[in-house]
N, C-alpha and C positions, 0 to 999 in steps of 0.2 A: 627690332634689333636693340633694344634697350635695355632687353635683360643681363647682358654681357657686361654692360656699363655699370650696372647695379651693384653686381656682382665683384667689380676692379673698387667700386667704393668700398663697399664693405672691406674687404679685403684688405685695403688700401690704411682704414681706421682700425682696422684690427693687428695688421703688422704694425701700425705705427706706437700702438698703444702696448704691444710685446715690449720692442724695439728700444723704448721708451724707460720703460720698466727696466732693462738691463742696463740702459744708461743712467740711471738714476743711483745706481750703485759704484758708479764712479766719482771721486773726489772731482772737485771744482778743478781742480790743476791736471787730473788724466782727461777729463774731457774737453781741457784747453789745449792740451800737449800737441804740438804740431809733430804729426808723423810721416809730411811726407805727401798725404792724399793733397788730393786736387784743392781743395779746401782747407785744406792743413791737417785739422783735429776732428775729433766726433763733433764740437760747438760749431766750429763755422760749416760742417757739412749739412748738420740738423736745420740751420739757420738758411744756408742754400737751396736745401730742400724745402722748406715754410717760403721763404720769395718765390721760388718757381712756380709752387703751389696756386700763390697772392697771384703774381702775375697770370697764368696759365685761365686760373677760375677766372678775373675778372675779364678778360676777351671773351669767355664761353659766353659770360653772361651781360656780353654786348658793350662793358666798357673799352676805357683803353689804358694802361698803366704806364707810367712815365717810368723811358730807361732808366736805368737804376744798374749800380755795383753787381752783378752776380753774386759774390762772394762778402756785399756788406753782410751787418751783424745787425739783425733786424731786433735781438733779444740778448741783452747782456745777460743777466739770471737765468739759472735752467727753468728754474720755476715757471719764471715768465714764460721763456720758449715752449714748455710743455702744455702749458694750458694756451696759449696763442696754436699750438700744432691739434688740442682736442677742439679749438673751436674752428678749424679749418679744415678737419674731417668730417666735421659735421657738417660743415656747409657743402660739402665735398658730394659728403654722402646725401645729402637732401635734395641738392639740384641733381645729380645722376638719377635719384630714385622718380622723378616728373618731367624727366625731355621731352619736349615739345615735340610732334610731332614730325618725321624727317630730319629730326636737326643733327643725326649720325652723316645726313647726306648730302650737310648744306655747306660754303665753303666762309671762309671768315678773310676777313684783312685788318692788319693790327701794321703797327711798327714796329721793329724787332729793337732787340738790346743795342745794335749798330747805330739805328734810329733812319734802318734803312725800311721802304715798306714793302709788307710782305704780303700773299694772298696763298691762303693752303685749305686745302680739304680736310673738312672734321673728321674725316676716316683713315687719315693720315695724322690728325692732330690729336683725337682719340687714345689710341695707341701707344705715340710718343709720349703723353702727357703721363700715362699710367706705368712705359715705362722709365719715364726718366725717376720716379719714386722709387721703383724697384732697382734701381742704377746706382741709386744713391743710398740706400736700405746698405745696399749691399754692402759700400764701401765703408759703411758705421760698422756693418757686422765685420769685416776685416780686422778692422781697428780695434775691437772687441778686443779679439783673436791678439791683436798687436801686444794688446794692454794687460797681457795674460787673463784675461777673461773667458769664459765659453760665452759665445756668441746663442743669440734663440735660434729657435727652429721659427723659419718664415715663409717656407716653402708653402704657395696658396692653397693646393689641395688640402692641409694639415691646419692650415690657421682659419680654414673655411669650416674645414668639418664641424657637424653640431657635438661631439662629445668628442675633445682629441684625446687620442689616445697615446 
């Protein structure tokens, strides 16, 4: 069952690196712009999404990450944030691509953001983690939209394909 996982990495690095590319095309002040989202702007969403990440990966990989702000601002610069977001999908994608054997089927305990403890199944944690990306994707691509922008195409069949068409 690891080839599904493989597959949400990829995927994962590849929308993010579209994703990326369209916001790169916004001024420093539209991607500060508070519109409203949960996060405010494209920056503290982007920046939401790279800590959930941080946090998320290092329980996978048996630490434990100290509560923390949801909604701090892990990277003032995009610059900084984009290349902190491509070394994060690579780790993303490296550890998916060698899971340990069972470890879809093994269960973890961590401390939540509450700093309450928690104990959940990877087959439940799995899932959630790949889509709280695609949750938060989304709400960049909204704000696209908001920013009079077109938003990419991020739909996974389309960003997986080998020659998109």
């Amino acid at each position: 069952m690891t080839e599904p996982w493989r597959h949400y990495a990829r995927y994962n690095r590849l929308a993010n690196e579209t994703l990326y590319e369209a916001c790169a095309a916004l001024s420093d002040g539209e991607r500060r712009r508070d519109l409203g989202a949960f996060f405010g702007s494209v920056h503290g969403t982007l920046n939401h999404l790279l800590l959930g990440d941080r946090i998320w990966m290092t329980r996978f990989e048996g630490g434990t990450h100290p509560s923390t702000d949801l909604g701090a601002t892990l990277h003032e610069e995009f610059a900084a944030l984009r290349t902190a977001r491509a070394a994060m999908d690579a780790r993303i994608e490296a550890f998916f691509a060698h899971l340990p054997p069972g470890f879809a089927t093994r269960t973890i305990r961590y401390v939540n953001n509450a700093g309450l403890v928690s104990e959940d199944p990877l087959d439940v944690l799995l899932p959630h983690f790949f889509n709280h990306q695609t949750h938060h994707r989304a709400q960049v691509h909204t704000l696209l939209s908001q920013l009079g922008r077109d938003p990419p195409v991020l739909d996974l069949h389309r960003v997986l394909r080998p020659n998109p068409a």
